[in-house]
N, C-alpha and C positions, 0 to 999 in steps of 0.2 A: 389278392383280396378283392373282393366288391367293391366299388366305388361308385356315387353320383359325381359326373363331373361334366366338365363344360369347355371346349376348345375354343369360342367367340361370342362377342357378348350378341344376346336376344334374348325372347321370350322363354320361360320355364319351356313350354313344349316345342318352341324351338332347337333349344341348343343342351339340354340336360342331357344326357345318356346314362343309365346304369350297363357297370359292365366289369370286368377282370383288370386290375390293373398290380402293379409290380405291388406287393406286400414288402415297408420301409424297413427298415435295419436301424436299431441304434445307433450313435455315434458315440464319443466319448461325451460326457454328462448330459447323456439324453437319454426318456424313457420309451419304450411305446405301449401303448393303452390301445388295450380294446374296447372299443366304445360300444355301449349300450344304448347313451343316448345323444343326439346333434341338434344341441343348440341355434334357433332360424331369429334374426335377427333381419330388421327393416333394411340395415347398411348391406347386408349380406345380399338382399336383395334387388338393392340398386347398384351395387357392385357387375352380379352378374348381368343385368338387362343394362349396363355400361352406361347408366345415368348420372354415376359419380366419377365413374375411374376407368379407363380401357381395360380391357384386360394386357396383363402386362407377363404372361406365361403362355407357354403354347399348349398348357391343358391347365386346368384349376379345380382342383376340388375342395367346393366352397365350404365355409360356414368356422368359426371361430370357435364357437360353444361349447362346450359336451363334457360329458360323465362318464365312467367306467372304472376298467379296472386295468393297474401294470401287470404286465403280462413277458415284459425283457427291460433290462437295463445294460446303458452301455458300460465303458470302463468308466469309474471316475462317481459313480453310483452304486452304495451301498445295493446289496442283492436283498435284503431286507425289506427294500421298497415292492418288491414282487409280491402281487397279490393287493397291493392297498385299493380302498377304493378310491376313488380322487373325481375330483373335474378342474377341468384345463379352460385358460383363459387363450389368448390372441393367436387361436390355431393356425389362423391362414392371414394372419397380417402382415406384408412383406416376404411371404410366403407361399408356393402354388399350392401346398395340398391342405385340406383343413380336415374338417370333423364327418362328413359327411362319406362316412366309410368305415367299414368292419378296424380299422387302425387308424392312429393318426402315432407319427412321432415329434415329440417337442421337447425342447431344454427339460432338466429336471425342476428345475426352478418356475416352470408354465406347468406343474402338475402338481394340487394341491389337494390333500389330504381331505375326504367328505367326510362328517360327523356322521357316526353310525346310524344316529335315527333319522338320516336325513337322504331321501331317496335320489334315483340316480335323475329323474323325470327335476324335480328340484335345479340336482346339482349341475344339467345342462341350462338353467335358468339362469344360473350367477353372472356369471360375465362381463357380457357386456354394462349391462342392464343395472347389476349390483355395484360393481365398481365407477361408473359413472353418479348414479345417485350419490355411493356415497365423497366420491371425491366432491362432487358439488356442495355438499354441507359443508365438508371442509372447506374449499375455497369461497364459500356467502362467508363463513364465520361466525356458522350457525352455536350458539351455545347460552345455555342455564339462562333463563329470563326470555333473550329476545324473542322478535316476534319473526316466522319467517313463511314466506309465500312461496307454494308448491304448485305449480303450473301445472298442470293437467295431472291430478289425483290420483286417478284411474287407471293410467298409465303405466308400463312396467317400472320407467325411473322413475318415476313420480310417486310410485307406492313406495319402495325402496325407501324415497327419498324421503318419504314420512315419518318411516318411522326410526331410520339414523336419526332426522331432528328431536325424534321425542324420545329419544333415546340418551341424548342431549339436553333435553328437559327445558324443550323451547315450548311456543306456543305457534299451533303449526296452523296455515290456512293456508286452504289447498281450492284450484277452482274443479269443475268439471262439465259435461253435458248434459248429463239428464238423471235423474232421478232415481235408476241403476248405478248408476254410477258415483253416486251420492253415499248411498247405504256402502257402494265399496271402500270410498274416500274414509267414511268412517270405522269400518273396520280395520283399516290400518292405524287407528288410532287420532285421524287429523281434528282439531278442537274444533273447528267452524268449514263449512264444504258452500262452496256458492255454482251457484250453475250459472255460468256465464252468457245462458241463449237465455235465461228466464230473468237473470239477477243483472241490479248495475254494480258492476264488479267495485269500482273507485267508491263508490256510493257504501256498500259491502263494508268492504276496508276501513274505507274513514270512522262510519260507527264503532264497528271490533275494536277501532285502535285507538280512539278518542279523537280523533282528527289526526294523528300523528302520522301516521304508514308504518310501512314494516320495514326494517331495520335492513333482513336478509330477503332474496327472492332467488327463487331459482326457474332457471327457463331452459323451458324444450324449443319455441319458436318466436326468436327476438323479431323474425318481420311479422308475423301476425300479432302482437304486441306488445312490441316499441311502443306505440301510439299509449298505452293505460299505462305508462311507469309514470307520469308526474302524476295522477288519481292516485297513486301506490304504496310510492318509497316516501320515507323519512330523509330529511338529512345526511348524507354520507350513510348511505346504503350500501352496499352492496350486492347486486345482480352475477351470481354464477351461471353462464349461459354455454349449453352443448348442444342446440342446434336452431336451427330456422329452415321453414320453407322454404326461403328465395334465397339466392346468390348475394344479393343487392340490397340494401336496403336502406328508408332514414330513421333516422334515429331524432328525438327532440334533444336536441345540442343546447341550448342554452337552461332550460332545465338542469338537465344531468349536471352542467357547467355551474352554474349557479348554487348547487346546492352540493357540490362535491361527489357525485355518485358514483361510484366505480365498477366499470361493466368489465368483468373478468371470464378470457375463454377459454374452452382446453377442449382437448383428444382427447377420450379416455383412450384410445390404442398408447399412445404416446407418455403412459407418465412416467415420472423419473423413476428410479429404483427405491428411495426410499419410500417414494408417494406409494408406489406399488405394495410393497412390504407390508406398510402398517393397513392399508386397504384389505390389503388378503386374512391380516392378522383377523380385523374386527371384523371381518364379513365372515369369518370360520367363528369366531369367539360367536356369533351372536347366533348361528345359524341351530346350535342344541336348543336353545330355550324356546319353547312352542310359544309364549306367550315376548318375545322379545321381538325377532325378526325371520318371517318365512315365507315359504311360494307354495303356493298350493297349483294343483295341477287340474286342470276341468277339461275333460275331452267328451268328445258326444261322438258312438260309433256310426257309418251310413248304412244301410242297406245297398242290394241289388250290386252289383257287376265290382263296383269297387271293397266292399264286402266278401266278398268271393274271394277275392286275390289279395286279402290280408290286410287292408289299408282301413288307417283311421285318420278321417278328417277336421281337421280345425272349420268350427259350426261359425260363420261368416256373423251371425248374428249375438255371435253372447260378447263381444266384445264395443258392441258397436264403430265400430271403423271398419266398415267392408275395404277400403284400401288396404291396409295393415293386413285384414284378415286376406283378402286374395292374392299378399304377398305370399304367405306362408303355407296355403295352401297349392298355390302354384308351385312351390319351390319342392313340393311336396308332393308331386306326381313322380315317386323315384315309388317303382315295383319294392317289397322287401320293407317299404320303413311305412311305419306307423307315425299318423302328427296328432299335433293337439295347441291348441292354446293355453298357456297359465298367465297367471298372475300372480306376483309378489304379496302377498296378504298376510295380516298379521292371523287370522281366527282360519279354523280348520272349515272356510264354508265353501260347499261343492260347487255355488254357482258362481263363485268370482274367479273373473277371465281377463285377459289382456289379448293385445294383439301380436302380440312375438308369441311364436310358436316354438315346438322342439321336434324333432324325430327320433323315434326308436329304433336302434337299427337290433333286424331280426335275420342274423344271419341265414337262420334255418329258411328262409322265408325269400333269400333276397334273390329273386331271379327276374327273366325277362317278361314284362307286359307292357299293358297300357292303361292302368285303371283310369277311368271318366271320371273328371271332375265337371263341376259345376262352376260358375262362373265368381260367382258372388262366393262360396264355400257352404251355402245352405243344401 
């Protein structure tokens, strides 16, 4: 089969290769899927440029995400499964080969059944993205009445994470950066959207909530603000947090102390088995109902030389995060696969975007070049 993959960690145009690699064999209760589409994720990303994790295999082929269809089952697996369409969660976690290839092979249990009206560009979106959002609701304790704070909006968790809470029939605020990203915040449903470069966030809050704060909060970067939870939270809040910028960080301790708060963390790679289960359950349950919870997909084709050789690129500018974005579009110079940006969104609108990309892989298509990217993905 085709495969992108990577023998040491460096730069996308350092170290990616497309090339021929062994086509995987099922085992006993495992399926393999041919993928349509590869799920690009941030971690995915700092994985291979070794910013988080060495590489710990002597070849990797990255990326967790994807969509398709089973195509062989091992013993142990009803043959009935042949043909379903699915997308698969923790492709390459504690794992060398992942999605980013004409196959991947995973347990039968890591291949979960896609709602017919529900595309395959979608169902490389779920993943990470979705199961992290929504465990987070679950661990704030998010539900019916309270009030709960969604940290960057705009975001793929952070849309997600929207609309689990309102799904839950909380009253959601969510912050964001600008005024695009506003109008997104609100299509997923959020009751109040604050722009954090424009607005006093604490200031924000204490109006919406009478002076009181919010009950639940959820956080993508506890070092970039740590500093606004006593502006924030109420009383014995709870704070579900899945990541920060820095390694290190302070935290206001007597606050937190003081007022009983509880700062709770987790892996999405890592949840337990039942945590998993009922996550997959409501994230398949919700994903039929157009007006419940969905990802729309926005990609913008380029011209010139990378055009020619079948490539579509993640537009650096509709997500606003040129990092994010020049993650994905770097990872993204693999000849054969098409990328793009989506976003989690409740309303079918063309222009809402995030910065986690996918790739399509297009077998017929997948050979050797070198299409030119651009720096930024513009």
């Amino acid at each position: 089969m085709r495969a992108a993959y990577y023998e040491r960690n460096g730069s996308a145009r350092d170290v990616l290769r497309v090339g021929e690699v062994e086509t995987p064999q099922p085992a006993r209760n495992e399926v393999r899927v041919r993928l349509h589409t590869s799920g690009v994720n941030p971690s995915d990303v700092k994985n291979r440029a070794g910013l988080t994790r060495k590489i710990a295999f002597p070849r990797v082929i990255p990326h967790s995400d994807g969509a398709g269809e089973i195509e062989a089952v091992g013993e142990g697996v009803p043959a009935c499964r042949i043909g379903e369409r699915v997308w698969v969660w923790n492709g390459q976690w504690r794992r060398p080969f992942g999605t980013a290839a004409q196959f991947v092979v995973l347990p039968a249990e890591q291949v979960v059944p896609l709602p017919a009206n529900t595309g395959m560009d979608a169902g490389a979106c779920l993943g990470i993205p979705a199961y992290t959002a929504y465990h987070a609701v679950v661990l704030a304790g998010v539900k019916e009445g309270s009030t709960v704070l969604v940290a960057g909006g705009a975001g793929a968790v952070g849309h997600y994470a929207i609309q689990f809470a309102k799904r839950r029939k909380a009253t959601v605020i969510t912050t964001v950066s600008s005024p695009e990203k506003t109008a997104i915040a609100r299509h997923a449903g959020a009751d109040h959207v604050i722009d954090y470069r424009r607005e006093n966030v604490g200031a924000r809050i204490k109006a919406i909530t009478a002076n009181r704060g919010v009950e639940a909060a959820i956080e993508l970067d506890l070092a970039a603000n740590a500093k606004l939870l006593p502006d924030v939270l109420a009383p014995k809040a709870v704070v579900a947090i899945y990541g920060s910028s820095a390694p290190e960080l302070m935290i206001p301790f007597q606050f937190l102390l003081q007022n009983s708060i509880e700062l709770r963390f987790f892996l999405v790679y890592e949840l337990g088995k039942d945590e998993r289960e009922c996550a997959t359950r409501d994230i398949t349950r919700a994903r039929p109902a157009r007006t419940q919870c969905g990802a729309n997909v926005c990609t913008r084709r380029y011209r010139g030389r990378a055009r020619s050789r079948g490539m579509r690129k993640s537009h650096g500018e509709c997500c606003g995060q040129d990092d994010v974005a020049r993650m994905s579009v770097s990872d993204m110079r693999v000849p054969g696969f098409r990328g793009a940006c989506y976003r989690a969104a409740l309303c079918a609108d063309p222009l809402a975007h995030t910065g986690y990309g996918f790739l399509r892989s297009r077998p017929d298509r997948f050979r050797a070049g070198h299409p030119e990217t651009t720096r930024d993905g513009r």
